[in-house]
VOGU-3710 file (C-alpha; in Angstrom, 3 decimals, decimal comma):
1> xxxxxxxxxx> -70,397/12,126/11,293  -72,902/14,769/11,004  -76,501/15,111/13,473  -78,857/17,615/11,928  -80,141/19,314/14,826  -82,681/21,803/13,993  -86,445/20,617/14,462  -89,374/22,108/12,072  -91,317/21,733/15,532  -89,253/23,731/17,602
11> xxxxxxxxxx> -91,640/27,002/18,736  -92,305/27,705/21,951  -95,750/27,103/23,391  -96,965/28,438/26,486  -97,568/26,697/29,805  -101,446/26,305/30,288  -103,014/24,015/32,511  -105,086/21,516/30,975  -107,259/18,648/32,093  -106,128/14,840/30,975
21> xxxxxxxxxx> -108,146/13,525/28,527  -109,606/9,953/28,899  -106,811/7,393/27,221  -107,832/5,566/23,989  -107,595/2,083/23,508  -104,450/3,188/21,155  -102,835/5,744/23,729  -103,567/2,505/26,282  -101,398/0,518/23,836  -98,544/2,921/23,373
31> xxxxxxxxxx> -98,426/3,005/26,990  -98,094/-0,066/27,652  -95,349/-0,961/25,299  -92,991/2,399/25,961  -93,248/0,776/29,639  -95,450/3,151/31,390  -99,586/3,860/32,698  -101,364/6,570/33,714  -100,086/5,738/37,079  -96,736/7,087/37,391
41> xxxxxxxxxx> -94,054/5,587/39,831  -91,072/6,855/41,308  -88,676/5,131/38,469  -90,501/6,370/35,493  -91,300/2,767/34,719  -95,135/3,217/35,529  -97,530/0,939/36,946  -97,061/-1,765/34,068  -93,683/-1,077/33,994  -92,709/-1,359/37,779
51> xxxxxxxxxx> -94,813/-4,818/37,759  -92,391/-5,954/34,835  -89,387/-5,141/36,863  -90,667/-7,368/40,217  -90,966/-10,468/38,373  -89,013/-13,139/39,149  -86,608/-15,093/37,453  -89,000/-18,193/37,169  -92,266/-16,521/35,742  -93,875/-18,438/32,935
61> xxxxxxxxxx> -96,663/-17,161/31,127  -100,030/-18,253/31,589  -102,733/-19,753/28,621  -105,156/-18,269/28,302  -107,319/-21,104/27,038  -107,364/-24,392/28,503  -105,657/-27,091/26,185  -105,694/-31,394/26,317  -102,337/-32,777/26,453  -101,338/-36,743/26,050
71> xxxxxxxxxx> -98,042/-35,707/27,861  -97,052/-38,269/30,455  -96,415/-37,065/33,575  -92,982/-38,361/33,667  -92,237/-36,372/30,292  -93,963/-33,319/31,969  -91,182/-33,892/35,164  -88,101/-34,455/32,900  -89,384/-31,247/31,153  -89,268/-29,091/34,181
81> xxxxxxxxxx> -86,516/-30,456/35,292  -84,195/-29,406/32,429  -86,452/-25,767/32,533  -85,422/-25,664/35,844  -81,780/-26,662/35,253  -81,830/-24,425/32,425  -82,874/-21,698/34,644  -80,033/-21,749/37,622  -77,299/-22,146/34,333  -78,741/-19,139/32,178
91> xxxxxxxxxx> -78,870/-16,264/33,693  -80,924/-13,290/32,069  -78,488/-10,833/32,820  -80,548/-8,085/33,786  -81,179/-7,279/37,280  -84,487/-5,633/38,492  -82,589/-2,913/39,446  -82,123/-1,204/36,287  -84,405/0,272/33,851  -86,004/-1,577/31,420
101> xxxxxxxxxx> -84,402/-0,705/27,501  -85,376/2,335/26,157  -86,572/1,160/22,228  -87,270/4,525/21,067  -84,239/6,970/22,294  -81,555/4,832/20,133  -79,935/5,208/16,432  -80,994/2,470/13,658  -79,231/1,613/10,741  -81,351/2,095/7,368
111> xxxxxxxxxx> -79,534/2,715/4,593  -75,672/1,957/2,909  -74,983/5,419/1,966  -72,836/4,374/-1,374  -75,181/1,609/-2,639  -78,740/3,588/-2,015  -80,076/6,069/-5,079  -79,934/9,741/-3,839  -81,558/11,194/-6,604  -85,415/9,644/-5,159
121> xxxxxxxxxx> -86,687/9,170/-2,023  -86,861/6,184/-0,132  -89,634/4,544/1,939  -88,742/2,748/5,068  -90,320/1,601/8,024  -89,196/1,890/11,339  -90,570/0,158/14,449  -93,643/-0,079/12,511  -93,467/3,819/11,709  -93,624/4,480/7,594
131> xxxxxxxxxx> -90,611/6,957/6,930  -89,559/9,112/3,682  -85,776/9,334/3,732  -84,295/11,627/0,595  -80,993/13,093/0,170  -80,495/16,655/-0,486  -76,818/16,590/-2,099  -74,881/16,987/1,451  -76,996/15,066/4,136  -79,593/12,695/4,198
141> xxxxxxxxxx> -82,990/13,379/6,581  -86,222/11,735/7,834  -89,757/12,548/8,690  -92,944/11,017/8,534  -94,042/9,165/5,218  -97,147/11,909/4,798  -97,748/15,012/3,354  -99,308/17,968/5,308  -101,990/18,575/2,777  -103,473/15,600/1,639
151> xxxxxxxxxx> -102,091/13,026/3,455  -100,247/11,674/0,064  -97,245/9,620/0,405  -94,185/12,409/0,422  -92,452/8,820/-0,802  -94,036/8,799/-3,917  -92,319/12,216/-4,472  -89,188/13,495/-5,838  -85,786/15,301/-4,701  -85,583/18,792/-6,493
161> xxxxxxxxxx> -82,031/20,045/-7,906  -81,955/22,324/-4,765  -82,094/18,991/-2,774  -86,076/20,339/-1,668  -88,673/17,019/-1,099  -91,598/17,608/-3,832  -94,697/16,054/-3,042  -95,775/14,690/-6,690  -99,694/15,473/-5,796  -99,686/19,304/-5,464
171> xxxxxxxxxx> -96,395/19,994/-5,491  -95,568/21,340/-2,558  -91,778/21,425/-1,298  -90,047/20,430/1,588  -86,637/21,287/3,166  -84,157/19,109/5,140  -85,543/20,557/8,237  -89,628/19,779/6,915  -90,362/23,346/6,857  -92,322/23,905/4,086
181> xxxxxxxxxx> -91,128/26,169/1,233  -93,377/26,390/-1,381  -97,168/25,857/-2,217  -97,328/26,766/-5,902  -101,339/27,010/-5,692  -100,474/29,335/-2,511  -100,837/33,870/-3,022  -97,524/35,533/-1,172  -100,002/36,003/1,601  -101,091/32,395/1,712
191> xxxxxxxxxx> -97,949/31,308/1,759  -96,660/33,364/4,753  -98,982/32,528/6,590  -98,492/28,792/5,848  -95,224/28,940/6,932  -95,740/30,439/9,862  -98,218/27,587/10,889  -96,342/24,473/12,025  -99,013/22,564/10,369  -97,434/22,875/7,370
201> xxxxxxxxxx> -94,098/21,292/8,195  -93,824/17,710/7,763  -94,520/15,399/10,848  -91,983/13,510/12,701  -88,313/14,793/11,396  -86,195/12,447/13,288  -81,926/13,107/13,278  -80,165/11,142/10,927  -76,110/10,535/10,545  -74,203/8,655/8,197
211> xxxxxxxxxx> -70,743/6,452/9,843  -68,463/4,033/8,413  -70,984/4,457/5,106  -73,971/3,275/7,354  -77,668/6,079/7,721  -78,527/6,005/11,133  -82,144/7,181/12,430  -82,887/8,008/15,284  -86,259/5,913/16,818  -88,020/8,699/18,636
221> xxxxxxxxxx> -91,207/10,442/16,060  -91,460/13,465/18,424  -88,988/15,705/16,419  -88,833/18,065/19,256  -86,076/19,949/20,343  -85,607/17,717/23,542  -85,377/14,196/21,237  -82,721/16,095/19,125  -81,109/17,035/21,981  -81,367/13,146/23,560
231> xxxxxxxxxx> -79,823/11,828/19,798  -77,063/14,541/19,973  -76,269/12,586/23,108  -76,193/9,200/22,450  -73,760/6,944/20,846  -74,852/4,521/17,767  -73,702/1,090/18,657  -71,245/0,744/16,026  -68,752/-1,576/15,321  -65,485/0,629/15,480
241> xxxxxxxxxx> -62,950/-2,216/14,282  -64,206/-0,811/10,363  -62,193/2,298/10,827  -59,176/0,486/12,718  -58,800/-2,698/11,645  -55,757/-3,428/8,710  -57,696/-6,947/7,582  -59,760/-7,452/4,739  -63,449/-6,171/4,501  -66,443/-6,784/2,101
251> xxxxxxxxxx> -68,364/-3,903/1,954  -71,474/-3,155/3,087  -75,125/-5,548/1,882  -78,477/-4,422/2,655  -81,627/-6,253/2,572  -85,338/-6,622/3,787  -85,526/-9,781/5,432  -89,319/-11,877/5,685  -89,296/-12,340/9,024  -89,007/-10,222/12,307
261> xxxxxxxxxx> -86,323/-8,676/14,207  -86,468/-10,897/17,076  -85,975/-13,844/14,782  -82,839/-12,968/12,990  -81,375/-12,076/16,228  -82,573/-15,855/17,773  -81,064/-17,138/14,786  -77,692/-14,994/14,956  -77,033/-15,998/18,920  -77,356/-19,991/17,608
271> xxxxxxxxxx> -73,738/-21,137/16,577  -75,006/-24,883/16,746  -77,230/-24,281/13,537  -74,071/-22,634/11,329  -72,290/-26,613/10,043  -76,371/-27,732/9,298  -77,911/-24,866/7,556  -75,141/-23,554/5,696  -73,527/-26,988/4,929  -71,477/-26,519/1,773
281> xxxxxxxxxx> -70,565/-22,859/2,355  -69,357/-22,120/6,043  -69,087/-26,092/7,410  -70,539/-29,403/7,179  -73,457/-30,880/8,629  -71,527/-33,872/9,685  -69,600/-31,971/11,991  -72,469/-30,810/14,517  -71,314/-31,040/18,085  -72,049/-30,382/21,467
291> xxxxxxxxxx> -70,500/-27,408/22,968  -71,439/-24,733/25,685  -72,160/-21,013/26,130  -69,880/-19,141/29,020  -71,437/-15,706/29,431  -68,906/-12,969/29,784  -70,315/-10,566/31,633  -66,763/-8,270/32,435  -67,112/-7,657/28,867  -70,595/-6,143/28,769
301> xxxxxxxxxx> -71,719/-2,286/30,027  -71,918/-2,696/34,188  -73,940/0,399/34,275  -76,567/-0,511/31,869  -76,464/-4,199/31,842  -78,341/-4,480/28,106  -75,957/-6,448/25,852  -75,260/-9,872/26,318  -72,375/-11,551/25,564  -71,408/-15,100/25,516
311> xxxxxxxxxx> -68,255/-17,439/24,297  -68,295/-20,972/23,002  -66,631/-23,843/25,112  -64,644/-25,379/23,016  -64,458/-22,549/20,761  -63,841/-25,360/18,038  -66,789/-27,043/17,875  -68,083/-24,756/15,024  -65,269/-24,804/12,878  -61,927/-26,686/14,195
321> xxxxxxxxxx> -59,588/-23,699/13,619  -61,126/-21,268/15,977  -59,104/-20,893/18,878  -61,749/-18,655/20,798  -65,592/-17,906/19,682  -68,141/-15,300/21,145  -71,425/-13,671/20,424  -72,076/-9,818/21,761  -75,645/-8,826/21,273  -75,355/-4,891/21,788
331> xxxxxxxxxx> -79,201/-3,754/21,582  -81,305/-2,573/19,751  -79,485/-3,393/16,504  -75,525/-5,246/16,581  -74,711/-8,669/17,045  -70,871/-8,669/16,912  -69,604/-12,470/16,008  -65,681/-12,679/16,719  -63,296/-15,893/15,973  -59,861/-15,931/16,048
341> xxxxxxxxxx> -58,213/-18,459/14,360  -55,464/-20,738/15,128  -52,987/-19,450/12,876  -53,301/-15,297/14,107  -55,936/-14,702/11,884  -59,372/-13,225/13,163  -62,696/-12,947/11,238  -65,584/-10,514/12,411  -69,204/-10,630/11,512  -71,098/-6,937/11,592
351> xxxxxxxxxx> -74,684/-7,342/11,704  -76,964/-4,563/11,776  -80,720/-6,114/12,276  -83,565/-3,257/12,494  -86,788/-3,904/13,214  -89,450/-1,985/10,154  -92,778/-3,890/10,850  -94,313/-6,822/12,326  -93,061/-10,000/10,447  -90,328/-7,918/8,447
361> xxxxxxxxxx> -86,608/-6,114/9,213  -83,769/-4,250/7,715  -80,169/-6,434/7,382  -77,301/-4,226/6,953  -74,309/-6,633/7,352  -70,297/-6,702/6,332  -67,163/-9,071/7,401  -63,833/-8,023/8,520  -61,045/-10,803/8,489  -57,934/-10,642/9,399
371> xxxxxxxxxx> -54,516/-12,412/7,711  -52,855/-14,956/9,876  -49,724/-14,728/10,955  -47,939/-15,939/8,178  -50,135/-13,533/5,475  -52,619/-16,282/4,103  -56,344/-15,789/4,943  -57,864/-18,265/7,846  -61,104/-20,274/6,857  -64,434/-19,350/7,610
381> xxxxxxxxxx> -65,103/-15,976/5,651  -61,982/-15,767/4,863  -62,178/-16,960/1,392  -65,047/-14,747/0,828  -63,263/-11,509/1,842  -60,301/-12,292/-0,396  -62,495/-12,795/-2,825  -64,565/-9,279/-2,671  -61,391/-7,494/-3,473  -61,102/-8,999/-6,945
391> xxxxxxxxxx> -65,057/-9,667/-7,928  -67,973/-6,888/-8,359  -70,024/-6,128/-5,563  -73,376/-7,321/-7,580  -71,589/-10,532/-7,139  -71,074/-10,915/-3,666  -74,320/-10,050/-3,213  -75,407/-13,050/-4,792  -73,452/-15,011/-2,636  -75,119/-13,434/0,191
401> xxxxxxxxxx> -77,984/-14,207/-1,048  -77,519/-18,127/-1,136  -76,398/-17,629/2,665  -79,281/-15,737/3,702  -81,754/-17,861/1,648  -80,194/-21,143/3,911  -81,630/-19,672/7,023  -84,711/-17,721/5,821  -86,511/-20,562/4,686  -86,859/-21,466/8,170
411> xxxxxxxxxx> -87,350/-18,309/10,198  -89,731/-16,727/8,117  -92,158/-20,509/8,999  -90,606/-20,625/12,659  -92,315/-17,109/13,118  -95,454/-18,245/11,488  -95,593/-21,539/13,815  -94,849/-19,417/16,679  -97,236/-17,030/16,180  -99,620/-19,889/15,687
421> xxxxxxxxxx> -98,713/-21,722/18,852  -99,849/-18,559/21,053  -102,808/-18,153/19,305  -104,042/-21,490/19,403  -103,280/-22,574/22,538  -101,591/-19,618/24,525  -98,193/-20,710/24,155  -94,649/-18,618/23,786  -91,333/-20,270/23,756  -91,270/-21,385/27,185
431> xxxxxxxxxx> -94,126/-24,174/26,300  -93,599/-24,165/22,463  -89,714/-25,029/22,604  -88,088/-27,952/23,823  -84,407/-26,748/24,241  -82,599/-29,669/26,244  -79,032/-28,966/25,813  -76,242/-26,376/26,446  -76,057/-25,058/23,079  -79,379/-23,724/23,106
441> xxxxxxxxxx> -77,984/-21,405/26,286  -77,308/-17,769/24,765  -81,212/-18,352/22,959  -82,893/-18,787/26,318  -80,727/-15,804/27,237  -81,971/-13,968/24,515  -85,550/-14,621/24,640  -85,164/-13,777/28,467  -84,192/-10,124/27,344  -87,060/-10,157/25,007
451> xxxxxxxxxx> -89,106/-10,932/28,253  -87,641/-8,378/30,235  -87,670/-5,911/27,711  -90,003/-6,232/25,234  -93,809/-5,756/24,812  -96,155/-8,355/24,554  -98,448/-7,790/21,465  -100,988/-10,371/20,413  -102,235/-8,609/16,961  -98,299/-8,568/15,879
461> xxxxxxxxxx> -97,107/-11,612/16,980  -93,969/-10,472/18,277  -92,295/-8,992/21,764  -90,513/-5,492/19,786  -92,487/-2,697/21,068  -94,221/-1,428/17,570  -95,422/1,652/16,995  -99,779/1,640/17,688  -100,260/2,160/14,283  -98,301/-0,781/13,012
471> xxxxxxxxxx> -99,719/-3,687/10,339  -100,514/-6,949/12,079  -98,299/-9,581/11,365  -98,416/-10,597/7,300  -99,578/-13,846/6,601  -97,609/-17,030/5,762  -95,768/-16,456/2,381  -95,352/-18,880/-0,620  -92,113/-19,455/-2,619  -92,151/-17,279/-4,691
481> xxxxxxxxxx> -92,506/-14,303/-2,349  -90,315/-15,821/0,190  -87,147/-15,890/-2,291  -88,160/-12,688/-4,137  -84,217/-11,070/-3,871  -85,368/-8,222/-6,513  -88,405/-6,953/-3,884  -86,247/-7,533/-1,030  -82,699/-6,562/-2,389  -82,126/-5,698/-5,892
491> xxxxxxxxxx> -84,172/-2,435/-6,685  -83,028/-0,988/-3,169  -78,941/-1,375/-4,115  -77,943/0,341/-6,689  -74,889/-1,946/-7,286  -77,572/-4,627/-8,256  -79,792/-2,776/-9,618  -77,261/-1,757/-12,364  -75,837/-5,148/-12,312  -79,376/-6,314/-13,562
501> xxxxxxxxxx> -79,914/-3,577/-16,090  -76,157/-4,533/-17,705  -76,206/-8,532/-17,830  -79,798/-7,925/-19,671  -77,727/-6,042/-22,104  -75,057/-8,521/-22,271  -77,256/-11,433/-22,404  -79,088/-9,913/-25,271  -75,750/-8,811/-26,840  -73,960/-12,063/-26,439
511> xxxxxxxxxx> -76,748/-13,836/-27,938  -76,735/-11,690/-31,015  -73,163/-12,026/-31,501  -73,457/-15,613/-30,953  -76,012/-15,862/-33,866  -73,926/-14,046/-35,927  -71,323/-16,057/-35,395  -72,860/-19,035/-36,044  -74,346/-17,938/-39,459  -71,390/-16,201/-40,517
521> xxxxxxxxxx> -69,275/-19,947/-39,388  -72,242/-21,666/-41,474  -71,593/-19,494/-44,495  -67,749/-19,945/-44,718  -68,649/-23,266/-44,710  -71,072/-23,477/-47,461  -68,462/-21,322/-49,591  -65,614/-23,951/-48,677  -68,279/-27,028/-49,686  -68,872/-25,169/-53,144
531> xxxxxxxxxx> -65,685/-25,056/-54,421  -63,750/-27,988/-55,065  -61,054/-29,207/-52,609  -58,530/-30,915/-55,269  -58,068/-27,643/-57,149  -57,799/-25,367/-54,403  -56,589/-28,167/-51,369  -55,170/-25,473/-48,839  -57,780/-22,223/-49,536  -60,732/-25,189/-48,708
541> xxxxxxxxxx> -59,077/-26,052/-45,586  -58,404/-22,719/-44,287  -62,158/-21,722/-45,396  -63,039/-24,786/-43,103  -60,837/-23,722/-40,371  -61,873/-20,353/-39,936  -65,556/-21,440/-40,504  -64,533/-23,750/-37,314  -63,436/-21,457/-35,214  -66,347/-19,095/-35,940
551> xxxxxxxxxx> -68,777/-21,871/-34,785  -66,380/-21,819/-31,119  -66,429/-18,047/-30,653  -70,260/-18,324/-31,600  -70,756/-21,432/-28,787  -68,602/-19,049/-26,512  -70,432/-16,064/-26,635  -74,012/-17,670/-26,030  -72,575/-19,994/-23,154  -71,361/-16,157/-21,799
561> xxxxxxxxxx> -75,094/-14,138/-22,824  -76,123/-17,956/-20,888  -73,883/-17,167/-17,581  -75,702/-13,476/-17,808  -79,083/-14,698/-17,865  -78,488/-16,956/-14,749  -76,378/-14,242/-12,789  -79,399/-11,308/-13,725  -82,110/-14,280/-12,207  -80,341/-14,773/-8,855
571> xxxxxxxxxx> -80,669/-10,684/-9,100  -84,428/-11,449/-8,914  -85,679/-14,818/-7,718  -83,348/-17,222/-6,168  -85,232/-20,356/-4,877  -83,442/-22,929/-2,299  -83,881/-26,063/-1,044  -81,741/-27,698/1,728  -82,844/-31,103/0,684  -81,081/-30,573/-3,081
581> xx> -77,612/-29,809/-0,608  -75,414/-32,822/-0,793
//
């Protein structure tokens, strides 16, 4: 694990004083979602901030336009009732005591160092923040998605031999660090003086480390030496059991995702959805039950109180082997999902979730199971991590895919409806949902951190504290751009992305060979039909056998260029449709 720790932006500057300029509507906004006004208070939180911490436990949010509703009154009681039930059970688990979450001044996972091209950069996006990532042959490093000069994407660029960031549009060159090295339309003098101005160093360098093959960023743009100095100091939340643990793991899959961070996480604290949505692959929709959430709070930080983590009563009422069930959400990025199994065994779900921009975030995901006691692998994902040992990592992927696929076709619409439902008539979750039973506990918990800690945003649709100049939340998508796995997936990996490039080459290959066959079959059969079969009995039938068996090896090798074409599609667009899942 390596922290770069020197900062282009690092000179000293002397102490003047100055007179505070009037705040922008943008500084307003920036403000207000880093949890603090021009009104300082004694905790740091600011005015906004400090009014955030006094709420209570039963605020609701008000609309701000005035709505007609047929709702009885006697619905409108039974529904406050359960809220209010719901309320006493669920506890938010963060006290007004402590200090609201700190977004910026924490590590996110990016990139899987082994399946990402080093020889280019990469664009990213980070809390709504545009980042150029490259790798200069020993570490990878982050800045700002803009050149000094011209303002030209330093994305669009390339990485030099000498691992130096070329901007393609003057070619000017970058080190890890952003200092710039080398203006080639720059005289010796121009260019020491250039490099003497800060102004020419790349904006925003941020830290970056690489563990258990993960890139980590760190969320603060500043690049000074004091943010360097905060990432040196703080931990990534990891999950350690990758370096430890003797079961069976995956390997690392990375994708964009079309909906928002908040959203995956919802939908990653809901264990009642996993037998509907992903009938066929991890349970059956015919065994949905009732269960409950028991919050463990001996297992979460007492000094911070962030995480949240909660266990399933009966811990078989996803799947009937699992012996004991829980959910730890460790913010900003992990949601740790443990079983153990009734035979020993134990299976453990890693996902990474970062949010990029409004509407879209980062998955970087893996599974870790664990043998039973007697050596065979428990159920669950334990099938599928026996499996990655002996299959290529291309096809995995695919498999991932099909999982992902079963629960983005509703999130990315959940977030649209949502965002809808406040706009139209004022309402968040606490009026749009209707969430009557137990299982639906750790969600309300969830969205109760998002209340506490989050920043309410009406342009973005979301409660993640974006960056002022992020994009507004995209609009609704169709099909096609919803299961687009080669936008989303497939050019980013380079396992894929190779995988693609080969099975076009097989399918093409396999074809050819196939038509060869089959002409070549056709022709020893012609030959046999010429000559006469009473004079020459056996050299007919062995011109007819091997004409035979050239027609099978030519049926073989297009049903194989066939299986290429269909793997090398799910590479690219891989459609789903619960209702075709019988």
């Amino acid at each position: 694990m390596m922290v770069s720790m020197v900062s282009a932006r690092s000179a000293a500057v002397p102490l003047v004083s100055v007179r505070r300029a009037p705040q922008t509507t943008m500084m307003r906004r920036r403000n207000r979602q880093r949890g603090y006004s021009r009104g300082g208070s004694a905790n740091g939180l600011g005015q906004w901030g400090a009014a955030a911490a006094r709420r209570t436990k039963t605020a609701r949010f008000v609309a701000t336009t005035t709505t007609t509703t047929t709702t009885s009154k006697e619905e409108e009681d039974q529904k406050e009732k359960n809220y209010q039930e719901d309320e006493e059970e669920c506890d938010d688990n963060v006290s007004p005591e402590v200090a609201r979450f700190n977004w910026t001044a924490q590590w996110y996972p990016l990139l899987v160092d082994n399946l990402t091209d080093k020889s280019r950069p990469q664009r990213m996006y980070l809390l709504g923040v545009q980042l150029v990532m490259w790798h200069d042959g020993k570490d990878w490093h982050a800045a700002e998605d803009v050149c000094p000069h011209r303002l030209a994407p330093m994305s669009e660029g390339r990485v030099e031999a000498d691992g130096t960031l070329m901007c393609s549009y003057h070619g000017w060159r970058f080190d890890g660090d952003g200092k710039a090295l080398d203006i080639p339309q720059a005289t010796s003098e121009e260019m020491e003086r250039a490099r003497q101005n800060e102004r020419s160093c790349l904006r925003g360098v941020r830290p970056v480390q690489t563990i258990h093959n993960v890139v980590w960023v760190w969320g603060e743009r500043d690049g000074d030496a004091d943010a360097f100095l905060r990432a040196s100091n703080t931990p990534a939340k990891t999950f350690d059991e990758l370096l430890t643990t003797t079961g069976h793991a995956d390997g690392w899959s990375m994708r964009d995702l079309p909906y928002g961070w908040e959203y995956f996480m919802e939908n990653v604290s809901d264990s009642s959805h996993v037998p509907v949505s992903h009938h066929g692959i991890v349970g059956n929709r015919d065994d949905a039950k009732p269960f409950r959430w028991i919050e463990d709070k001996e297992a979460c930080d007492p000094d911070k109180n962030f995480d949240l983590k909660f266990k399933i009563d009966p811990p078989g009422a996803v799947e009937a082997e699992n012996v004991e069930a829980s959910h730890h959400f460790l913010p900003p990025c992990l949601m740790r999902i443990e079983t153990v199994k009734s035979g020993g065994g134990k299976s453990l779900l890693a996902l990474y979730c970062t949010p990029t921009k409004p509407g879209h975030s980062r998955l970087i995901g893996t599974t870790v199971t664990c043998p039973n006691d007697d050596g065979t692998m428990p159920g669950g994902f334990g099938p599928m991590a026996k499996m990655a040992s002996v299959v290529p990592t291309f096809f995995m992927h695919i498999f991932g895919t099909a999982f992902i696929n079963q629960d983005g076709v509703f999130l990315h619409h959940q977030e649209q409806n949502m965002a809808e439902q406040y706009r139209l008539r004022g309402e968040d979750w606490h009026k749009s949902c209707y969430l009557p039973t137990k299982v639906d506990k750790m969600n309300v918990a969830f969205r109760r951190w998002m209340d506490k800690h989050g920043a309410k945003s009406e342009d973005v649709g979301s409660r993640v504290p974006y960056e002022p100049e992020a994009p507004p939340l995209p609009p609704r998508m169709s099909d096609e751009e919803l299961f687009d796995v080669y936008s989303s997936h497939t050019k980013n990996c380079t396992a894929c992305s190779a995988a693609s490039k080969n099975l076009a080459k097989a399918r093409i290959t396999f074809y050819i060979v196939s038509a060869a066959l089959a002409i070549a079959g056709a022709a020893v059969w012609a030959v046999a039909a010429s000559s006469s079969p009473y004079s020459a009995a056996s050299a007919f039938y062995k011109k007819c056998t091997f004409g035979s068996v050239l027609w099978i090896f030519s049926a073989l090798s297009a049903f194989i260029g066939t299986v290429a074409a269909n793997l090398r599609e799910k590479l690219h667009y891989f459609p789903y449709s619960h209702q075709d899942n019988n």
